[in-house]
Backbone bond lengths (Angstrom), bond angles and torsions (degrees), N, CA, C in turn:
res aa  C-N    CA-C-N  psi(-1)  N-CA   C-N-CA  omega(-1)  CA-C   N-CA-C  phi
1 X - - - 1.450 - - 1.521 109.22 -
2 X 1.322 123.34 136.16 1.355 134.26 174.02 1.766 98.29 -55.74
3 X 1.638 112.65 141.29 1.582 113.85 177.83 1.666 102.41 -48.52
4 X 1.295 94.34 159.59 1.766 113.75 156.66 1.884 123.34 -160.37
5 X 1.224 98.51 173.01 1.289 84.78 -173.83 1.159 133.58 -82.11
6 X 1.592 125.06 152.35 1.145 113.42 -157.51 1.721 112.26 -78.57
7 X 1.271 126.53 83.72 1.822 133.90 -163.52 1.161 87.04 -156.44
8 X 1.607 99.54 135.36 1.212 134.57 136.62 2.347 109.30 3.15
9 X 0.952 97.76 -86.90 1.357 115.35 -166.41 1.704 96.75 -46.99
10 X 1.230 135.51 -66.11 1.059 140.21 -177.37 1.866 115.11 -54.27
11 X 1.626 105.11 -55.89 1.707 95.61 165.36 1.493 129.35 -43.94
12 X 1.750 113.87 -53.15 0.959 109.02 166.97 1.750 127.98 -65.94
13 X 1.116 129.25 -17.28 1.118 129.23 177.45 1.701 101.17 -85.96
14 X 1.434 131.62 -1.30 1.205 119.85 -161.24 1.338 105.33 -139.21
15 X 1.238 117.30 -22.43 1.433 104.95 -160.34 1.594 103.91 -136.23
16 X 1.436 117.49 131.62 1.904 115.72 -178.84 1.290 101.92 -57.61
17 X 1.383 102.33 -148.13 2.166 129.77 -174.63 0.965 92.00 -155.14
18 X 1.460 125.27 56.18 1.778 133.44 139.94 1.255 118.00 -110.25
19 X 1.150 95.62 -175.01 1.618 107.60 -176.05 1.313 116.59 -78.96
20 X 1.660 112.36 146.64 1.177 93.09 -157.46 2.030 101.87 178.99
21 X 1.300 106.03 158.81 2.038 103.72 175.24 1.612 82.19 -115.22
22 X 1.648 89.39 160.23 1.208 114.34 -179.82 1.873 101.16 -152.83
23 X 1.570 101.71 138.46 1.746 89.49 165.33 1.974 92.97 -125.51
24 X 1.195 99.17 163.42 1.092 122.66 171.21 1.407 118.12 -121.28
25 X 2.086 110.40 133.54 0.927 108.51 -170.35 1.807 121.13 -113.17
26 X 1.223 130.87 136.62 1.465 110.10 171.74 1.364 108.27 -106.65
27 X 1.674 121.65 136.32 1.169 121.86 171.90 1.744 114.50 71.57
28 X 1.583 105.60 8.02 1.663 103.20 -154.69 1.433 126.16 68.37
29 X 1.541 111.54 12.30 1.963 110.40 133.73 0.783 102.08 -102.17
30 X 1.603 75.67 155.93 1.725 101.24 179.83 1.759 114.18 -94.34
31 X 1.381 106.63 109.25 1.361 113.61 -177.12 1.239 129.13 -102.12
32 X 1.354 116.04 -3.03 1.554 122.84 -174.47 1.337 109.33 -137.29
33 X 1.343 117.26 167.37 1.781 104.49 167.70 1.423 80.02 177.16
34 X 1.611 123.72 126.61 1.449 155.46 -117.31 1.455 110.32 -175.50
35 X 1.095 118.79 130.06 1.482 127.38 165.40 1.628 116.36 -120.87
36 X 1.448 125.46 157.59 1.015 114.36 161.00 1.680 105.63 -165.89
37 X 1.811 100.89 154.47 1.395 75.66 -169.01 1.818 116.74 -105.71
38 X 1.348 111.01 -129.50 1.705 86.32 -174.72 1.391 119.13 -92.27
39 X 1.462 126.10 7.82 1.513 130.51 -179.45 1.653 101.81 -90.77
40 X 1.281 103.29 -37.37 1.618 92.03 176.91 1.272 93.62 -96.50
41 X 0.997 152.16 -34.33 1.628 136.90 -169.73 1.324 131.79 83.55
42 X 1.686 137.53 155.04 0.838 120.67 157.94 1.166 129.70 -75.33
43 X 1.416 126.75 -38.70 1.290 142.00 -178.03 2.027 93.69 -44.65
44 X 1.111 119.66 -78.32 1.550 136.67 167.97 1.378 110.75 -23.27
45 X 0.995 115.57 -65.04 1.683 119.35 171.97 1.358 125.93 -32.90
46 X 1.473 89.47 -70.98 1.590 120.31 179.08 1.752 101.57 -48.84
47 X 1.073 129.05 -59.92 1.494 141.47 -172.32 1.592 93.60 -45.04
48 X 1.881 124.02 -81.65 1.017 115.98 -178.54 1.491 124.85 -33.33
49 X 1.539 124.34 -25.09 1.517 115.51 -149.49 2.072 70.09 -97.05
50 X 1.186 123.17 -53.63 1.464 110.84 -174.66 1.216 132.78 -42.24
51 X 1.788 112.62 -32.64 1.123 116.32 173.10 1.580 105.08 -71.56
52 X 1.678 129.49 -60.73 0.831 126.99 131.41 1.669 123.99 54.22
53 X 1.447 107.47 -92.19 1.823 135.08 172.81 1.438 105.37 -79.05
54 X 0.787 122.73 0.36 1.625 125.34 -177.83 1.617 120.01 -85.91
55 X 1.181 136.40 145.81 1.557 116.30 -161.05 1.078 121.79 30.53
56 X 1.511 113.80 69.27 1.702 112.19 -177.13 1.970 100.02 -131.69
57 X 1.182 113.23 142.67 1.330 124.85 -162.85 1.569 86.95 -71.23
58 X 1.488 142.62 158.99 1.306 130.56 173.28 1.547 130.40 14.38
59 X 1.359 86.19 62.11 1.712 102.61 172.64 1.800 112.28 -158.24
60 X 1.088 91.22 84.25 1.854 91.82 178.98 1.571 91.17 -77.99
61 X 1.495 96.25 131.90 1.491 131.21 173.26 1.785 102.44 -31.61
62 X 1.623 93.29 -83.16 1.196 119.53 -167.36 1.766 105.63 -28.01
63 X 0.984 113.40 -37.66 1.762 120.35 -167.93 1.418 113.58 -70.70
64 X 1.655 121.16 -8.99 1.252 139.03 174.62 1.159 103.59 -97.93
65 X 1.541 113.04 110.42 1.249 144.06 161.12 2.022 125.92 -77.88
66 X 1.116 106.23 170.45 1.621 109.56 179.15 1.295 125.94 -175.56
67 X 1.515 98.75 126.90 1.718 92.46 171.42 1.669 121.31 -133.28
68 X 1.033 110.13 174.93 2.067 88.90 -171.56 1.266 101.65 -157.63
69 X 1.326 119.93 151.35 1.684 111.50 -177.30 1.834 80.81 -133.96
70 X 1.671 108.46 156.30 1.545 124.21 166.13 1.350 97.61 -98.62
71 X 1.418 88.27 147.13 1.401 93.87 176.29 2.291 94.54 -121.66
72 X 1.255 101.93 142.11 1.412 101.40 176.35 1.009 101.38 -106.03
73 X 1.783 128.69 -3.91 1.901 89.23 166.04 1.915 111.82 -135.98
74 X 1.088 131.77 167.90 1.148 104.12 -142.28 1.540 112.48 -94.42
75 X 1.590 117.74 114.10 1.290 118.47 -159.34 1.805 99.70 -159.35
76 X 1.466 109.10 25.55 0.983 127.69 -145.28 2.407 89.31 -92.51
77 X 1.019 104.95 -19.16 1.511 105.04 -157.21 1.417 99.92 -117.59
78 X 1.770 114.27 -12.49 1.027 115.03 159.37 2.170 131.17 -75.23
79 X 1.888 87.60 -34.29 1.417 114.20 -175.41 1.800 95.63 -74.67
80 X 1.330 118.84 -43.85 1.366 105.32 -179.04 1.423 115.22 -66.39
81 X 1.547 131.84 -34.44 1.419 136.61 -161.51 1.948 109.65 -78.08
82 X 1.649 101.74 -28.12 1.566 100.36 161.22 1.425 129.64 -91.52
83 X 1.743 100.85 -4.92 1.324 100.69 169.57 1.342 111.35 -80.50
84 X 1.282 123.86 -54.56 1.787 133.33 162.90 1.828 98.40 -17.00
85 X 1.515 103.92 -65.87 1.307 115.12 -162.11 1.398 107.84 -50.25
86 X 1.545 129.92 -43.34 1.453 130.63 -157.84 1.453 91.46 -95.98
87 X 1.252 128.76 -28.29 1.760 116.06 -161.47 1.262 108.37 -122.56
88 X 1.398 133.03 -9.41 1.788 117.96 -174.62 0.635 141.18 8.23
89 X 1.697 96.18 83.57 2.255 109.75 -155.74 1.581 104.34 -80.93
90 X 1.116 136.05 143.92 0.966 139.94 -151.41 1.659 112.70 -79.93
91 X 1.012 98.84 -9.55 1.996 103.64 -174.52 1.560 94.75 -101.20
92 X 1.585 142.34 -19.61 1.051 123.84 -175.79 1.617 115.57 -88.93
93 X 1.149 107.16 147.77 1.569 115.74 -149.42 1.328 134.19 73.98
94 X 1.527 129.59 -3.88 1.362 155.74 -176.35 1.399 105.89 -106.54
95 X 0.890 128.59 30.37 2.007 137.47 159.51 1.298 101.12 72.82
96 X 1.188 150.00 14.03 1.284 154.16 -169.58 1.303 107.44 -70.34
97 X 1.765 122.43 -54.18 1.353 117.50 167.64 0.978 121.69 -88.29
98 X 1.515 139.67 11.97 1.636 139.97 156.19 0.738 123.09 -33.46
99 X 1.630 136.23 135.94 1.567 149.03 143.25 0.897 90.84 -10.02
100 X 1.635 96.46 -162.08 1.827 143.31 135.06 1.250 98.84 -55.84
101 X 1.079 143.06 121.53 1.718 144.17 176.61 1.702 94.10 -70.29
102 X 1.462 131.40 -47.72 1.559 121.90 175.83 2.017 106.89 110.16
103 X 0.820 95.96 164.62 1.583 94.33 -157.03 1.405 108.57 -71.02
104 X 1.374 143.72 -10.27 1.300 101.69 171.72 1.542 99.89 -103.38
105 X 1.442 119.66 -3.67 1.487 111.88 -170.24 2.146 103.04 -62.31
106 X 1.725 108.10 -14.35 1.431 96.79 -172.36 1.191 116.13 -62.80
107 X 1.731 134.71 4.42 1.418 125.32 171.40 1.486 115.94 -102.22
108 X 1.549 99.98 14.46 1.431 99.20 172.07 1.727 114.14 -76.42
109 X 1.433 119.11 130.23 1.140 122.80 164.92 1.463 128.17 -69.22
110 X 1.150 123.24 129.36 1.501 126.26 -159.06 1.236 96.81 -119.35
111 X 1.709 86.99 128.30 1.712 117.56 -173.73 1.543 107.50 -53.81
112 X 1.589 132.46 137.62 1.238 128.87 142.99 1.576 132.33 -2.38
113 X 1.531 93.16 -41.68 1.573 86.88 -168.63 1.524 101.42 -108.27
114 X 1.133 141.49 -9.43 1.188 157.15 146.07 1.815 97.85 -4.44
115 X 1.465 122.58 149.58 1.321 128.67 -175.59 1.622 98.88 -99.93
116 X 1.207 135.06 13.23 1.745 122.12 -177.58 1.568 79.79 -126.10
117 X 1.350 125.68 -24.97 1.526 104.79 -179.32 1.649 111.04 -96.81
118 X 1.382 111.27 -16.77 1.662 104.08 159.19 1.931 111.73 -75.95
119 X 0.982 96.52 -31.28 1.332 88.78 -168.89 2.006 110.82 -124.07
120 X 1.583 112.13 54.16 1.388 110.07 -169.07 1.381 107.86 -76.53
121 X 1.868 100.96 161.62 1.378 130.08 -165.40 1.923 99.19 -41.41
122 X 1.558 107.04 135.73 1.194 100.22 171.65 1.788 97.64 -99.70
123 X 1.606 116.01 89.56 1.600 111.97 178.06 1.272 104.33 -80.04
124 X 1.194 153.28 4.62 1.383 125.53 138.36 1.439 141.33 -80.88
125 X 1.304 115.80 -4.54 1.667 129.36 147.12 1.791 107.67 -6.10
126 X 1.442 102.56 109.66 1.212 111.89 172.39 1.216 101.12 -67.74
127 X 1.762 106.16 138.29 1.410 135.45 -175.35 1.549 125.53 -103.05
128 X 1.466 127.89 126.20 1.636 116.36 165.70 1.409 105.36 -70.65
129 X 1.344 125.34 72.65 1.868 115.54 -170.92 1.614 108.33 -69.04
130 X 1.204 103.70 125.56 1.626 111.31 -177.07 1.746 126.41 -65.86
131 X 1.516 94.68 -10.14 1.550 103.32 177.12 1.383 118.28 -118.80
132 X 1.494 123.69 110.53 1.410 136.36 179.68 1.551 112.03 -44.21
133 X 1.734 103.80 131.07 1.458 98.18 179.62 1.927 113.44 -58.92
134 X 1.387 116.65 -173.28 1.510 119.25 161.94 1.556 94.93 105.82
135 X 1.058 105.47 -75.64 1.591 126.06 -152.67 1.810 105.76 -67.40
136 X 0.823 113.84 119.89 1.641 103.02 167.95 1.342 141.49 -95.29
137 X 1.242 132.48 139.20 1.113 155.09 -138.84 1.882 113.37 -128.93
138 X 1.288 120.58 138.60 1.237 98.86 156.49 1.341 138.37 -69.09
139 X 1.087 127.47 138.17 1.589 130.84 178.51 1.756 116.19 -19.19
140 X 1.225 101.33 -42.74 1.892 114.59 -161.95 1.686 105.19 -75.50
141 X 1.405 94.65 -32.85 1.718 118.04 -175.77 1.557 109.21 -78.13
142 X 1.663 115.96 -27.96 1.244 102.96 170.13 1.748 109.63 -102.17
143 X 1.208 107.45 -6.78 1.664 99.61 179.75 1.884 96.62 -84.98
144 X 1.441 118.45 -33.44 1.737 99.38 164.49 1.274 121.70 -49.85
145 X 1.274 120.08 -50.74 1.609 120.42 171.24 1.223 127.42 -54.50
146 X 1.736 114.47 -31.65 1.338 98.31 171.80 1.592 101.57 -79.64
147 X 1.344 138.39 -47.05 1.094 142.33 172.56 1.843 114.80 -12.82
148 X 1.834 103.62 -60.79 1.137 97.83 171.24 1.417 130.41 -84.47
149 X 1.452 125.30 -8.22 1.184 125.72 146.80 1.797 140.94 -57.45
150 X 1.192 106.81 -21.73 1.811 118.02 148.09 1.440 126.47 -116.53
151 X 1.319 104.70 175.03 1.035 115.47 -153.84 1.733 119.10 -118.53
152 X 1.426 93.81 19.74 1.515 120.53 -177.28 1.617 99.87 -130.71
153 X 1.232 109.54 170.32 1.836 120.04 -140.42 1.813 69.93 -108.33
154 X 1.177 104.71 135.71 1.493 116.89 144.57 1.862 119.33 -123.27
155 X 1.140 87.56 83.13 1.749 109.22 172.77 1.705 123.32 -32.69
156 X 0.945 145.73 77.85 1.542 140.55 -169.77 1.853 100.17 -103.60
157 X 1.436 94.45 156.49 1.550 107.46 -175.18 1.234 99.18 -94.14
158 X 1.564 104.10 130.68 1.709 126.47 -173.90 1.683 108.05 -98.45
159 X 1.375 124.04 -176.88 1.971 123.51 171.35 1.839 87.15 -112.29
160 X 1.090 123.41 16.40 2.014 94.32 156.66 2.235 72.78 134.38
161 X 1.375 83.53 157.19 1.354 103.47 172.94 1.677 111.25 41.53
162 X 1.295 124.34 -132.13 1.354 120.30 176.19 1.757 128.77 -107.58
163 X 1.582 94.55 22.34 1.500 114.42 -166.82 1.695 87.04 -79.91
164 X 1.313 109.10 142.19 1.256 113.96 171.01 1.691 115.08 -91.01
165 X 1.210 128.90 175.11 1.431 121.67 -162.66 1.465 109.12 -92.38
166 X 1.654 116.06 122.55 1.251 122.01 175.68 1.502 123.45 -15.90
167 X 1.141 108.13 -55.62 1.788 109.26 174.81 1.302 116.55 -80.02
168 X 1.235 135.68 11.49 1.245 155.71 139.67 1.613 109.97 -67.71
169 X 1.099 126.91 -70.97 1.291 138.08 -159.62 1.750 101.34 -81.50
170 X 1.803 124.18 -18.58 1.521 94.45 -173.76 1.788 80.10 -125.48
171 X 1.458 137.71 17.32 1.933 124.07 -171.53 2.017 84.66 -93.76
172 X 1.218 83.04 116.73 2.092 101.67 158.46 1.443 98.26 -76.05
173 X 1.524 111.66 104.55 1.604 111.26 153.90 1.834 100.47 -96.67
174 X 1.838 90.09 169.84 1.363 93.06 177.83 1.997 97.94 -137.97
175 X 0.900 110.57 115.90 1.665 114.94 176.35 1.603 114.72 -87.13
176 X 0.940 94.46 113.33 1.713 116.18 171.64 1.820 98.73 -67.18
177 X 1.862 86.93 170.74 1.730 88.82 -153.49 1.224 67.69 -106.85
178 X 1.935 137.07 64.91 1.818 96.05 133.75 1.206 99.61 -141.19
179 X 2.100 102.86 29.37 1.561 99.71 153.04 1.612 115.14 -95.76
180 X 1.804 94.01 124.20 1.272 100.48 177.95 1.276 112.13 -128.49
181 X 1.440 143.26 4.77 1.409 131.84 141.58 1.122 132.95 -106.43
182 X 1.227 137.33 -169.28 1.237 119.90 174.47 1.550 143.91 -81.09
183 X 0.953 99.89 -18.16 1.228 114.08 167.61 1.731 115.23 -74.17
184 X 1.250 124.18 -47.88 1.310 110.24 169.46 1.723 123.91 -65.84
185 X 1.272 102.90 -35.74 1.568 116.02 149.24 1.426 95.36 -15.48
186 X 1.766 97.59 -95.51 1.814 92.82 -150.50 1.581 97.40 -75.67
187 X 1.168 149.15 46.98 1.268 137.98 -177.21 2.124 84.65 -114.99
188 X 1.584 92.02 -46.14 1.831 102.97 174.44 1.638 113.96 -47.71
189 X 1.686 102.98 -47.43 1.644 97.30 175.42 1.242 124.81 -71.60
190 X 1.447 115.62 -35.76 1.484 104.98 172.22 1.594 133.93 -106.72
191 X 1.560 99.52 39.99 1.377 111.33 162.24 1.688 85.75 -96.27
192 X 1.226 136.25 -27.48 1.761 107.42 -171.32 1.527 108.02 -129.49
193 X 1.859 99.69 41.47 1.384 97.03 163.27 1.934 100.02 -102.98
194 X 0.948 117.42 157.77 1.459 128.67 -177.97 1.624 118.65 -40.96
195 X 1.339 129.85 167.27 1.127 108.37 160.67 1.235 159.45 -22.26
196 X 1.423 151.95 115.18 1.504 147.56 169.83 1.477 116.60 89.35
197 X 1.263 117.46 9.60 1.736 125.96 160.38 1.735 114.84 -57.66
198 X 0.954 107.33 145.70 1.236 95.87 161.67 2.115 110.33 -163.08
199 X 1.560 106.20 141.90 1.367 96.74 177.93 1.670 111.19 -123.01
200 X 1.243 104.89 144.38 1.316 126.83 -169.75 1.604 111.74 -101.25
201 X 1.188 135.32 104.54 1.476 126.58 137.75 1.281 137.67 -58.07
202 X 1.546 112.04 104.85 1.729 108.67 -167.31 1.733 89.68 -97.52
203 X 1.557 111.25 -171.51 0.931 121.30 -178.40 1.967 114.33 -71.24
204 X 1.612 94.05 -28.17 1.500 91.41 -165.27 1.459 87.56 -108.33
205 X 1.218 148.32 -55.08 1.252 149.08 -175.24 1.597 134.45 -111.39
206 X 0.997 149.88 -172.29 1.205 144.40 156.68 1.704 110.29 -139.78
207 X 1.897 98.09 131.66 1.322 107.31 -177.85 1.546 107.43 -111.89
208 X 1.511 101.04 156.64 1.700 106.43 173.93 1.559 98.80 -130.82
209 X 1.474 118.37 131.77 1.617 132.18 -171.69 1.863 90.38 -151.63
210 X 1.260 76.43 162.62 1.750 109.65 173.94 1.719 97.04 -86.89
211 X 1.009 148.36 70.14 0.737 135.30 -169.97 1.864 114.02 -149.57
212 X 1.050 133.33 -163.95 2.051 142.06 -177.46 1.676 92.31 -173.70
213 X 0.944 122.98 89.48 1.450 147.08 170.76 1.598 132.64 -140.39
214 X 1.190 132.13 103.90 1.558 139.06 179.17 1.623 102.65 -58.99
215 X 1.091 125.42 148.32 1.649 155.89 149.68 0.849 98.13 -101.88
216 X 1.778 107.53 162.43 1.477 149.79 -167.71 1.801 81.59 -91.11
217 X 1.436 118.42 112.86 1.663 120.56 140.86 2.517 100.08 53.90
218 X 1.236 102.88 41.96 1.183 111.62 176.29 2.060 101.70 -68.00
219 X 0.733 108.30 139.44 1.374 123.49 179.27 1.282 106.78 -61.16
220 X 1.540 126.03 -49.35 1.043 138.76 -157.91 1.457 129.68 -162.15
221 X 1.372 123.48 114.91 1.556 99.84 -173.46 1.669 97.51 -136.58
222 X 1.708 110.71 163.35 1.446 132.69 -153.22 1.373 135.01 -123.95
223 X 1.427 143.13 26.26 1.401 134.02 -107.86 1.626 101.81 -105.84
224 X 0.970 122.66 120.72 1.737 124.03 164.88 1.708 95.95 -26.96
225 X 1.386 93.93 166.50 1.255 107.40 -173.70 1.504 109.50 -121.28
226 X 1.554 122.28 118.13 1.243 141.91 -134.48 1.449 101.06 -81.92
């Protein structure tokens, strides 16, 4: 396939949910090179790595490029391991295709050359926020909205399974109109959630816990007021 950009609109218009290599380019290097097979897909893949570049401190989107070939038979983990071998794009092995790393990995310190510490969360990115200041809301109701307004995981502490945390689900916050990114957002909810909350901006994500705990080089941190 001729390159395109790395968005939403173009994967789906370009690329199936089979199996398949893909490299990714910035600026026209080649920095990535990815396999996947047909349960996760390419189409699927590709999406995460787009959202991915999105709110990123010195990283305009647009400069992330992509191309992907299917493969129909399965030779897909062999074709990526000699591509690695001949080109050693510089984002692979540097957390670029990571999950959610998961809650205790957030005190891991991330190497220099690492892709969330070359290129960390831009959380002040002006926001279209979907909920009008004045009016109040519960806490859980405005951290979904910011949730679906980026494109990075903001992690909050739940009571077991997918129940969100009581003081989440019954604290009335009220957001004033001169929060407009996200980060002051949740800095607004947890000045008037109850005691011992606290939210963290890491480089790749941002978490909210009941908790008084330091991170490795956190961008930003928020604590209810005791």
């Amino acid at each position: 396939m001729p390159t395109a950009q790395l968005n939403r609109a173009a994967i789906t218009a370009a690329v199936p949910n089979e199996q398949g290599v893909y490299q990714l380019l910035h600026e026209s290097k080649l920095v990535y090179i990815g396999k996947t097979d047909a349960d996760a897909g390419l189409r699927a893949r590709l999406v995460r790595h787009a959202d991915k570049i999105m709110h990123r401190a010195g990283l305009d989107p647009r400069t992330v490029t992509f191309k992907a070939i299917r493969l129909f038979v399965f030779t897909v983990m062999d074709l990526e391991t000699e591509l690695l071998k001949t080109y050693m794009p510089a984002w692979n092995g540097r957390g670029f295709g990571s999950n959610d790393p998961g809650r205790e990995r957030d005190t891991t310190r991330i190497k220099p050359v690492n892709f969330d510490a070359q290129f960390p969360l831009d959380i002040h990115r002006l926001l279209e926020f979907p909920i009008p200041p004045g009016a109040e809301y519960s806490a859980e109701a405005v951290l979904q909205a910011i949730q679906a307004s980026v494109p990075w995981k903001l992690r909050r502490q739940n009571r077991g399974g997918r129940k969100c945390h009581s003081d989440l689900e019954t604290t009335l916050v009220k957001i004033s109109g001169t929060a407009n990114n996200a980060w002051t957002l949740l800095a607004e909810i947890v000045s008037q959630l109850p005691p011992g909350w606290q939210a963290t901006a890491l480089k790749s994500h941002a978490i909210l816990y009941k908790e008084s705990r330091d991170y490795p080089d956190p961008l930003a941190v928020a604590r209810s007021p005791d």
